[in-house]
Each structure stands twice: as C-alpha cells, then as structure tokens.
Biopython code that builds the backbone (N, CA, C, O; Angstrom):
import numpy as np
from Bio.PDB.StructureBuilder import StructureBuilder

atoms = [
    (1, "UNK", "N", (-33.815, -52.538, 113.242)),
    (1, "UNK", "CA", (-34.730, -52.221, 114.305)),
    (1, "UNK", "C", (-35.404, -50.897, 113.975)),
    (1, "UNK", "O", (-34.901, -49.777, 113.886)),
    (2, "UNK", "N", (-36.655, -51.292, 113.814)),
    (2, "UNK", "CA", (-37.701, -49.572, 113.940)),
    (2, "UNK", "C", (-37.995, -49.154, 115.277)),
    (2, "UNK", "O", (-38.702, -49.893, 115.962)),
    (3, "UNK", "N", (-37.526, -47.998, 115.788)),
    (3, "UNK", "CA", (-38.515, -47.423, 116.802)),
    (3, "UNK", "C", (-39.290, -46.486, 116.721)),
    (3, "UNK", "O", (-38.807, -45.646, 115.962)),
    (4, "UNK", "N", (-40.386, -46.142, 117.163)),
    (4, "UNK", "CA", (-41.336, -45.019, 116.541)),
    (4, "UNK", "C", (-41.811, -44.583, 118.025)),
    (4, "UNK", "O", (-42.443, -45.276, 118.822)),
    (5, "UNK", "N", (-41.334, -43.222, 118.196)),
    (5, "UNK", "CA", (-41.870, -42.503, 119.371)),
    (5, "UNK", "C", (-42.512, -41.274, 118.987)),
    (5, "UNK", "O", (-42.215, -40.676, 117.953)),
    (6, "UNK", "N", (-43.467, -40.851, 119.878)),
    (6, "UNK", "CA", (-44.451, -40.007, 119.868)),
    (6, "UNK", "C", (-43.893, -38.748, 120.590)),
    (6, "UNK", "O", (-43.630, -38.932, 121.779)),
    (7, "UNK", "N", (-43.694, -37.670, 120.161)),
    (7, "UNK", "CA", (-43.098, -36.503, 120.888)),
    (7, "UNK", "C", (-44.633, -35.581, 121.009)),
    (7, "UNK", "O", (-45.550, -35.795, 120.216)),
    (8, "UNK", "N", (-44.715, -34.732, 121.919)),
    (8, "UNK", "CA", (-46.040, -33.783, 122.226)),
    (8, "UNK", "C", (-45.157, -32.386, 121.492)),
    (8, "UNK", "O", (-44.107, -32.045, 122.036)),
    (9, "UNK", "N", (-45.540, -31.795, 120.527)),
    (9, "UNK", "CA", (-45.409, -30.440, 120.827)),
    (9, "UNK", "C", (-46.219, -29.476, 120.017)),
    (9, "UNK", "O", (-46.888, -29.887, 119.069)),
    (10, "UNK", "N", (-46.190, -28.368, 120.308)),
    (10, "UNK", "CA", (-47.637, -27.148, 119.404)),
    (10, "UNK", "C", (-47.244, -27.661, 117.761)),
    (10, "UNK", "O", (-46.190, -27.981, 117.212)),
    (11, "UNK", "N", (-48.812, -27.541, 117.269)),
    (11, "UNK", "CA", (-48.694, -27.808, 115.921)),
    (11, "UNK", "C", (-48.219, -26.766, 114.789)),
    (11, "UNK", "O", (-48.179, -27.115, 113.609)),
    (12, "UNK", "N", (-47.866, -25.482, 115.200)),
    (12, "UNK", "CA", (-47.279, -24.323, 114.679)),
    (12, "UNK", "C", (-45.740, -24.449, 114.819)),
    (12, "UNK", "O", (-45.129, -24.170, 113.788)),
    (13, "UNK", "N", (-44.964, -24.827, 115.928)),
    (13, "UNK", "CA", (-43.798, -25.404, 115.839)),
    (13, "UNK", "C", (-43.566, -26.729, 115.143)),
    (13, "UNK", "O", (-42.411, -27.009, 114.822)),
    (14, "UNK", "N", (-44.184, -27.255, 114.977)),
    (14, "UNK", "CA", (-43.630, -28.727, 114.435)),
    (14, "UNK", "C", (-44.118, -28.417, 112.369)),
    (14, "UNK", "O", (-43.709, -28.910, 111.318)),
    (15, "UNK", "N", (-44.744, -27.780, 112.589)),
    (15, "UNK", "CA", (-44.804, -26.712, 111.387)),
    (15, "UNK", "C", (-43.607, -26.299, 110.493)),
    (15, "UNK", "O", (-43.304, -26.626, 109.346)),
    (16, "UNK", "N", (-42.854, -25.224, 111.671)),
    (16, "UNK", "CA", (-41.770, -25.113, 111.601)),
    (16, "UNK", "C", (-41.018, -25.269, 111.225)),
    (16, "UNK", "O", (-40.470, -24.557, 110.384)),
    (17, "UNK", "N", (-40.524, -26.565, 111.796)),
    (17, "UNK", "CA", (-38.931, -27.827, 111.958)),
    (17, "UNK", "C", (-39.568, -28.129, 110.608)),
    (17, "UNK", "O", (-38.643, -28.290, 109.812)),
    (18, "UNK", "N", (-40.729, -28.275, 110.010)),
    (18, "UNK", "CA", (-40.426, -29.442, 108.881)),
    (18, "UNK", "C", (-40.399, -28.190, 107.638)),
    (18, "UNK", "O", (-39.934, -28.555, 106.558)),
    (19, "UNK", "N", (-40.848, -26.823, 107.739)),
    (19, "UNK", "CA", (-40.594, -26.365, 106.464)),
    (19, "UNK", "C", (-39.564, -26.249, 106.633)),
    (19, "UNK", "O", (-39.020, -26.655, 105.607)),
    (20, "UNK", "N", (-38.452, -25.759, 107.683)),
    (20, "UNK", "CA", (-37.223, -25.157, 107.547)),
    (20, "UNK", "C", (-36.399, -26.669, 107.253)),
    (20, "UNK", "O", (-35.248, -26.526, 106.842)),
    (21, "UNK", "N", (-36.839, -27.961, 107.411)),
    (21, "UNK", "CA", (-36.084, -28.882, 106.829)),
    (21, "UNK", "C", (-35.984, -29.185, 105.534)),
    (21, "UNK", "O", (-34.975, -29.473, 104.891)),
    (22, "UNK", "N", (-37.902, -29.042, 104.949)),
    (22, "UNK", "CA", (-38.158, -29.027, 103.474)),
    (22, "UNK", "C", (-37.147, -27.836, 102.462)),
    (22, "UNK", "O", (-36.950, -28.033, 101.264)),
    (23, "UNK", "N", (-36.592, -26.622, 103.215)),
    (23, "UNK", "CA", (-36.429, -25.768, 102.933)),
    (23, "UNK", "C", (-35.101, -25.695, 102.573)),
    (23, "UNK", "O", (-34.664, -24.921, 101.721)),
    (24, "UNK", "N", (-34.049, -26.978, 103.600)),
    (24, "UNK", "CA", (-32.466, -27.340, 103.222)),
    (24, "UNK", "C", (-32.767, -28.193, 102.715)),
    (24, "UNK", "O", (-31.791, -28.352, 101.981)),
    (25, "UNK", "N", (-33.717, -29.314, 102.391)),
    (25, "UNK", "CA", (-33.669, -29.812, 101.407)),
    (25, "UNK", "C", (-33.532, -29.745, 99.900)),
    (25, "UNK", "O", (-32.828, -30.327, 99.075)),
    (26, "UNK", "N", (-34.669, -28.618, 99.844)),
    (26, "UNK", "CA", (-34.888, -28.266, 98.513)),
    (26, "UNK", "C", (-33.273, -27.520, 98.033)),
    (26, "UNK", "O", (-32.921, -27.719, 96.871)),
    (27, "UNK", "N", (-32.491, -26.816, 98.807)),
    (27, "UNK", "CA", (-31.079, -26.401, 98.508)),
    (27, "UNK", "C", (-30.391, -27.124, 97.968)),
    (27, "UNK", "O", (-29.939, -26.923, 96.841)),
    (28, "UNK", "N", (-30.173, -28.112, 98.664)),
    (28, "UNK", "CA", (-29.260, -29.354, 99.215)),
    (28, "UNK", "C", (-30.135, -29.923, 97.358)),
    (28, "UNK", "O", (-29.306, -29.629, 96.496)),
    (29, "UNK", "N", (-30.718, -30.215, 97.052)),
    (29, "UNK", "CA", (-31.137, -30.486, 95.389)),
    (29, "UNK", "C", (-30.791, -29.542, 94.284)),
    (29, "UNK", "O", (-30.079, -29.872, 93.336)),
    (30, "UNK", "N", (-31.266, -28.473, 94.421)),
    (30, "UNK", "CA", (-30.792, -27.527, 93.670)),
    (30, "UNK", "C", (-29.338, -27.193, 93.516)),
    (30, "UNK", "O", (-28.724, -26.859, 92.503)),
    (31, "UNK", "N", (-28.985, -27.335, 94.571)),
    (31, "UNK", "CA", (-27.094, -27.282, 94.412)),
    (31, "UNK", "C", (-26.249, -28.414, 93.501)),
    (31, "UNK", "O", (-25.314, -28.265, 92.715)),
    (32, "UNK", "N", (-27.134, -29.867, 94.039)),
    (32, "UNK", "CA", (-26.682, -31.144, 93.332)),
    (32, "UNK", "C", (-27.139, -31.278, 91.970)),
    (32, "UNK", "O", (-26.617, -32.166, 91.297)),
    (33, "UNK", "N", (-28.400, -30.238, 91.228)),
    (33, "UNK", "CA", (-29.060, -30.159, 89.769)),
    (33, "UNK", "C", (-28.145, -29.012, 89.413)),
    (33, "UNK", "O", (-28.130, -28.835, 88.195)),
    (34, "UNK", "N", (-27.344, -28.142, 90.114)),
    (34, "UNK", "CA", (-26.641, -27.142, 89.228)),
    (34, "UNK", "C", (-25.629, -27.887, 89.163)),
    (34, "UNK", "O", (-25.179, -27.875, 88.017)),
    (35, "UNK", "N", (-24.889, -28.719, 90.050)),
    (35, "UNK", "CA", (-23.757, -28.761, 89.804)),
    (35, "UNK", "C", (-23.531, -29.829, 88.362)),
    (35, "UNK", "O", (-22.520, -29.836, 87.660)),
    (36, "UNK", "N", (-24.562, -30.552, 88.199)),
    (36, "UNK", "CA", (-24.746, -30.951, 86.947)),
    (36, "UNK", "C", (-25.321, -30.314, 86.126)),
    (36, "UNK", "O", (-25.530, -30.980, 85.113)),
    (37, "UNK", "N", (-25.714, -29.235, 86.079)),
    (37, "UNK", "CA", (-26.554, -28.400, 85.099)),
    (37, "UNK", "C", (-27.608, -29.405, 84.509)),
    (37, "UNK", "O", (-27.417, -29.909, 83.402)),
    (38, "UNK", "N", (-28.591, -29.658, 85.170)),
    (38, "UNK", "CA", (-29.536, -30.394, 84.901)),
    (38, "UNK", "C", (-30.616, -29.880, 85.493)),
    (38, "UNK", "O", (-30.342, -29.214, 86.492)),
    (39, "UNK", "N", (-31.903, -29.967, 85.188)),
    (39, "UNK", "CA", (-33.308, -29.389, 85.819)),
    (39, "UNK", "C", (-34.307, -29.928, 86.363)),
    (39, "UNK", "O", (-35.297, -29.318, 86.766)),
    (40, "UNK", "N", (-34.084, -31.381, 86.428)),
    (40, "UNK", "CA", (-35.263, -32.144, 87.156)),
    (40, "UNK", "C", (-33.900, -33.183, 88.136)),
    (40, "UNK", "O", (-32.669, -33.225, 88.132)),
    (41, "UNK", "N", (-35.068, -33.920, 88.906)),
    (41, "UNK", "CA", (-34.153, -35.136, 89.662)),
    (41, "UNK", "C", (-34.178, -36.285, 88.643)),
    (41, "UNK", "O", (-33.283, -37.047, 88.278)),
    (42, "UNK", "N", (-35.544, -36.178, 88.273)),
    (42, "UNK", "CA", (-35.301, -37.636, 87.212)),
    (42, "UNK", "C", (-34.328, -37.680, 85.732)),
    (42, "UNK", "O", (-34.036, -38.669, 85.060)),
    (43, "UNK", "N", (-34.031, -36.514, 85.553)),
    (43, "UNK", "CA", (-33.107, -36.168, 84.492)),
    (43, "UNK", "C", (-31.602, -36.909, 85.127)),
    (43, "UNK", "O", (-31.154, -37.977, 84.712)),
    (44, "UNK", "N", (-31.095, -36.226, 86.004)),
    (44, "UNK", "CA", (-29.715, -36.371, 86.555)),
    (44, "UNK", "C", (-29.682, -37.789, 87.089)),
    (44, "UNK", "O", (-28.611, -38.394, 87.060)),
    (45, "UNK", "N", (-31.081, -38.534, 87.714)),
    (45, "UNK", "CA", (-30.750, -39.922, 87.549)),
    (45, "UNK", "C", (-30.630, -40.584, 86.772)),
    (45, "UNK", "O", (-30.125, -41.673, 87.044)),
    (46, "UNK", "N", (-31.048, -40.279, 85.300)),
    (46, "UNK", "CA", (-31.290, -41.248, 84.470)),
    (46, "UNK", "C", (-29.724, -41.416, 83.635)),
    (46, "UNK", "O", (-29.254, -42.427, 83.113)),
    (47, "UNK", "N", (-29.150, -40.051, 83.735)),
    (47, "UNK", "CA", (-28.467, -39.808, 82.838)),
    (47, "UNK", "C", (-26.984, -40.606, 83.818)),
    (47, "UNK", "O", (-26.039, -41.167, 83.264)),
    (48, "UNK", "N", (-27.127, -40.467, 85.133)),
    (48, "UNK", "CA", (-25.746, -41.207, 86.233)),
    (48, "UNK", "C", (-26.055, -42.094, 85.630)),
    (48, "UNK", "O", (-25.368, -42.119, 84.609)),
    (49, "UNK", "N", (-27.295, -43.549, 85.698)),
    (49, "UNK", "CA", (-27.532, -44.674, 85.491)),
    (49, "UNK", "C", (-26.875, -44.591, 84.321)),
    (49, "UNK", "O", (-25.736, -45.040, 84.447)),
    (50, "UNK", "N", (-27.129, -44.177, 83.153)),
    (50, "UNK", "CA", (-26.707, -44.741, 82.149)),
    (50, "UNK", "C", (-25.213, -44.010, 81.752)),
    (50, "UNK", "O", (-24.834, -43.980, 80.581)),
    (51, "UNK", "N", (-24.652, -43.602, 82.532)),
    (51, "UNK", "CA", (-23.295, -43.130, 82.014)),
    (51, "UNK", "C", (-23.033, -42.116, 81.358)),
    (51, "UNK", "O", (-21.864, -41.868, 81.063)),
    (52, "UNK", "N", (-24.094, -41.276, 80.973)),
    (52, "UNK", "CA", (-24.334, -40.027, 80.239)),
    (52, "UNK", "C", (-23.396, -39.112, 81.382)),
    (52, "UNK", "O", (-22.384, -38.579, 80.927)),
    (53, "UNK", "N", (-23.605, -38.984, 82.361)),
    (53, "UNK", "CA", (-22.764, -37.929, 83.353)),
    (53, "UNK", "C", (-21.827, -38.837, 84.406)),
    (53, "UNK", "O", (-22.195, -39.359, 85.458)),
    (54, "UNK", "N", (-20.641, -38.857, 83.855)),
    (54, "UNK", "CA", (-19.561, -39.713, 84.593)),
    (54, "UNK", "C", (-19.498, -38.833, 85.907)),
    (54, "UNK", "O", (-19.459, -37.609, 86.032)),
    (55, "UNK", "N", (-19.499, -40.000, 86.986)),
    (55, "UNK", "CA", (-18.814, -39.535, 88.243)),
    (55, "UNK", "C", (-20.136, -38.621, 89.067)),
    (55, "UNK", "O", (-19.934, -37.927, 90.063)),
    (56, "UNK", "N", (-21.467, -38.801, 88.417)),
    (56, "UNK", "CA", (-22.604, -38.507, 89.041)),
    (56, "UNK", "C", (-22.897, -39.196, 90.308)),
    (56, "UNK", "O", (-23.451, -38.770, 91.322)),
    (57, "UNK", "N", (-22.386, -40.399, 90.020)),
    (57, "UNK", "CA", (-23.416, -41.502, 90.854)),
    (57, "UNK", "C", (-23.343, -41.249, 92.708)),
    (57, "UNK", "O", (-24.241, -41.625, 93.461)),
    (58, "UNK", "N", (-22.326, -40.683, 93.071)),
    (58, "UNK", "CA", (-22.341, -40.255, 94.632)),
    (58, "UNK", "C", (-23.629, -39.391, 94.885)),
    (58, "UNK", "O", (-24.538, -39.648, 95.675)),
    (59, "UNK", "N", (-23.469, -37.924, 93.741)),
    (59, "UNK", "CA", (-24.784, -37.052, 93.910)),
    (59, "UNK", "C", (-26.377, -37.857, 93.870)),
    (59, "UNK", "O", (-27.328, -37.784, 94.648)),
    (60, "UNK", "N", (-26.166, -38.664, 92.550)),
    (60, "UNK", "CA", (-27.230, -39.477, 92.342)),
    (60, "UNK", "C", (-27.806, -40.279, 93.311)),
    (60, "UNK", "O", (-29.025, -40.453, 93.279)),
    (61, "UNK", "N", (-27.205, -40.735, 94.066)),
    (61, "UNK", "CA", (-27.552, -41.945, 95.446)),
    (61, "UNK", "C", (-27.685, -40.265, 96.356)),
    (61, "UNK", "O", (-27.589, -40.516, 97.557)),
    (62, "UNK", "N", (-27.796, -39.327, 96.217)),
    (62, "UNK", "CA", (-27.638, -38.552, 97.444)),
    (62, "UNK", "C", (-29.106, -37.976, 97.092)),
    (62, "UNK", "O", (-29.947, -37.689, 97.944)),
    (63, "UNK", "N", (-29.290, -37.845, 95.571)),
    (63, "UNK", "CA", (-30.403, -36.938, 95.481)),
    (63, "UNK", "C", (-31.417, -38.029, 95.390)),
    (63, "UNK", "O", (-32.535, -37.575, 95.633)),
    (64, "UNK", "N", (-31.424, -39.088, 95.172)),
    (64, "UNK", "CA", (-32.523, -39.914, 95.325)),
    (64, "UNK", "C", (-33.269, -40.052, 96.966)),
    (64, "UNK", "O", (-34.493, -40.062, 97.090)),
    (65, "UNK", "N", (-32.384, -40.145, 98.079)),
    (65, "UNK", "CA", (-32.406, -40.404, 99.229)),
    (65, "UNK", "C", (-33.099, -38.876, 99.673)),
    (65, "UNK", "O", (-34.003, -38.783, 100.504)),
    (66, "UNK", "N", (-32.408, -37.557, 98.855)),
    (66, "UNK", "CA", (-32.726, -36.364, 99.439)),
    (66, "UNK", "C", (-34.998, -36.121, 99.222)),
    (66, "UNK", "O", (-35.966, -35.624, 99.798)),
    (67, "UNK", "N", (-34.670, -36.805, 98.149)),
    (67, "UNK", "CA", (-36.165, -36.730, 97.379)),
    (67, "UNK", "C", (-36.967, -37.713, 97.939)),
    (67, "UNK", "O", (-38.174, -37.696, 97.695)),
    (68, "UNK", "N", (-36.383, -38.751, 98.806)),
    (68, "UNK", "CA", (-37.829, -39.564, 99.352)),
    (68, "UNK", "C", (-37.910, -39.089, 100.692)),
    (68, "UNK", "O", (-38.920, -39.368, 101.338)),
    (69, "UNK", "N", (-36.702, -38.193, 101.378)),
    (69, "UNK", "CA", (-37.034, -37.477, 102.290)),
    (69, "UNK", "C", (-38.104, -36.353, 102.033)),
    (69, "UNK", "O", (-39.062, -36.398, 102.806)),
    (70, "UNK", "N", (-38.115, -35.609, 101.329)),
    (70, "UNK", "CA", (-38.445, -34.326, 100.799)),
    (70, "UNK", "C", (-39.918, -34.715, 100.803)),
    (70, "UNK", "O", (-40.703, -33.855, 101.203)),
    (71, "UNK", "N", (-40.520, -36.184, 100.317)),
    (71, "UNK", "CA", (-42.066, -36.773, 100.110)),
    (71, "UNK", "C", (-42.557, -36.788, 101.508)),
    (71, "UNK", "O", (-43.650, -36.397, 101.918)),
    (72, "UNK", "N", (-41.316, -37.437, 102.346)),
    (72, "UNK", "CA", (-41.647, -38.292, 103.528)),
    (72, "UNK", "C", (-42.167, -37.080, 104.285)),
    (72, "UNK", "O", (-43.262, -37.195, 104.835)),
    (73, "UNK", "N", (-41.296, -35.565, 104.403)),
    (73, "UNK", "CA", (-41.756, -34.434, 105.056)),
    (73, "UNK", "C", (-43.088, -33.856, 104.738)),
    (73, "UNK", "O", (-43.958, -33.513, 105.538)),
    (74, "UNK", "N", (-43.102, -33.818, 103.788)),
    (74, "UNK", "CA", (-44.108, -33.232, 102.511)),
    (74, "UNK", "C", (-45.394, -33.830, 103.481)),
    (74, "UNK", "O", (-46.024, -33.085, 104.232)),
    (75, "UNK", "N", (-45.706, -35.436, 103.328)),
    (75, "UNK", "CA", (-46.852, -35.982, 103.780)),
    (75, "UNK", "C", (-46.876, -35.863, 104.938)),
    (75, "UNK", "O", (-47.981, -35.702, 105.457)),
    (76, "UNK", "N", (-45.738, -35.895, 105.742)),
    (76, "UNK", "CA", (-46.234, -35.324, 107.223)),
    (76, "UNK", "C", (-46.861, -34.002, 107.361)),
    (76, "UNK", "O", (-47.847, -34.015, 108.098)),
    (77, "UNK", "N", (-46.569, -32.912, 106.871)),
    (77, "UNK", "CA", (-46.986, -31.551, 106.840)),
    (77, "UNK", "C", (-48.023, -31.454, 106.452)),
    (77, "UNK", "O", (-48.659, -30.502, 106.904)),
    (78, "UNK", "N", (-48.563, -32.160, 105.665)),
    (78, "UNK", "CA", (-49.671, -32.023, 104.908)),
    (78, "UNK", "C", (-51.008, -32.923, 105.714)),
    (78, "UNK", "O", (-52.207, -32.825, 105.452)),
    (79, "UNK", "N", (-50.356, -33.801, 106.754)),
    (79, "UNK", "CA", (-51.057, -34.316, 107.584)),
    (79, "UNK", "C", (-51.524, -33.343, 109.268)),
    (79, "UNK", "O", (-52.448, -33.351, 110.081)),
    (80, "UNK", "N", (-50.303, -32.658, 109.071)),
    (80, "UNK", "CA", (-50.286, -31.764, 110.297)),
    (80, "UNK", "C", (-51.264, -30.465, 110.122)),
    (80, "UNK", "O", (-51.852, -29.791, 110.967)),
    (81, "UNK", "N", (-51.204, -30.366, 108.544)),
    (81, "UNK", "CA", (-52.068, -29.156, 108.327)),
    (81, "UNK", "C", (-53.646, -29.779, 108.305)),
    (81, "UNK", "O", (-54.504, -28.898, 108.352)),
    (82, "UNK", "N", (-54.071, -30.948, 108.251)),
    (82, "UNK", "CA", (-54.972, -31.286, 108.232)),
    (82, "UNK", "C", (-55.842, -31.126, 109.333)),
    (82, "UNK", "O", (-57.041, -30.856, 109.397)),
    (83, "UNK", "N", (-54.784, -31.403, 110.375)),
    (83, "UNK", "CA", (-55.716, -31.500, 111.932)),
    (83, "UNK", "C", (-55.680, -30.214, 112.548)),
    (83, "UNK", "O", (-56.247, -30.029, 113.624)),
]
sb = StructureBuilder()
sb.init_structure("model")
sb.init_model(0)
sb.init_chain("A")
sb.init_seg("    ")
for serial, (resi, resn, name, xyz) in enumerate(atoms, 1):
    if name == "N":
        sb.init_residue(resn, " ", resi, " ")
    sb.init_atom(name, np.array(xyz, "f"), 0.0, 1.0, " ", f" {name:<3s}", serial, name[0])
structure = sb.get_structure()
C-alpha cells in the first residue's frame, strides 16, 4: 500500500529536515566506506557482490538503500529550491 500525504509547512524549514537528513546520511556512508576502507559506493558494492570483501553484504544492502535515499532527498531539495 502507497499513501502519499501532503503536509503544509515554510519552505526554509522543510529545507532544513532534508539537509540535516542528507547530512546523517552522508555519515551513515562514510562510516560504512571506512569501515571497509573503500572510497566510492560502487566500489564496496561490487567488491560484496563478488566476494572480494567477505561479510560486506549486510553494509552493502545498507549502503545501497542509504544511496537511493540520499537521490530521493537530493531531488526533493532541489525541487524545493526551485519554487
């Protein structure tokens, strides 16, 4: 089930909420690329997939999910800054 509701609030706050989310996001990656000592997202996936870094694959399913969030915010903000 999708529900999609419309909340009202100032466009300087909703500003806000999404850098300071973009902002634990981007942590929440960087913590999961050090702890593999790796430097991109597509590096540390490629390398879980193929077995190159045993015992990745929890981070890997975490940083994939963290990174289509990270877009999903991204294009909202970038829509908010528009109007």
């Amino acid at each position: 089930m999708n529900i999609k509701m419309t909340v009202e609030m100032e466009q300087e706050t909703a500003k806000e909420l999404i850098t300071y989310k973009l902002s634990n996001i981007s942590k929440l990656i960087d913590s999961i690329l050090s702890k593999w000592n790796q430097s991109s997202i597509e590096e540390l996936l490629e390398k879980a997939k193929t077995g190159e870094l045993l015992e990745a694959e929890m981070d890997a399913i975490s940083l994939k999910q963290l990174h289509a969030d990270q877009q999903r915010l991204n294009k909202l903000l970038n829509s908010i800054e528009k109007n």
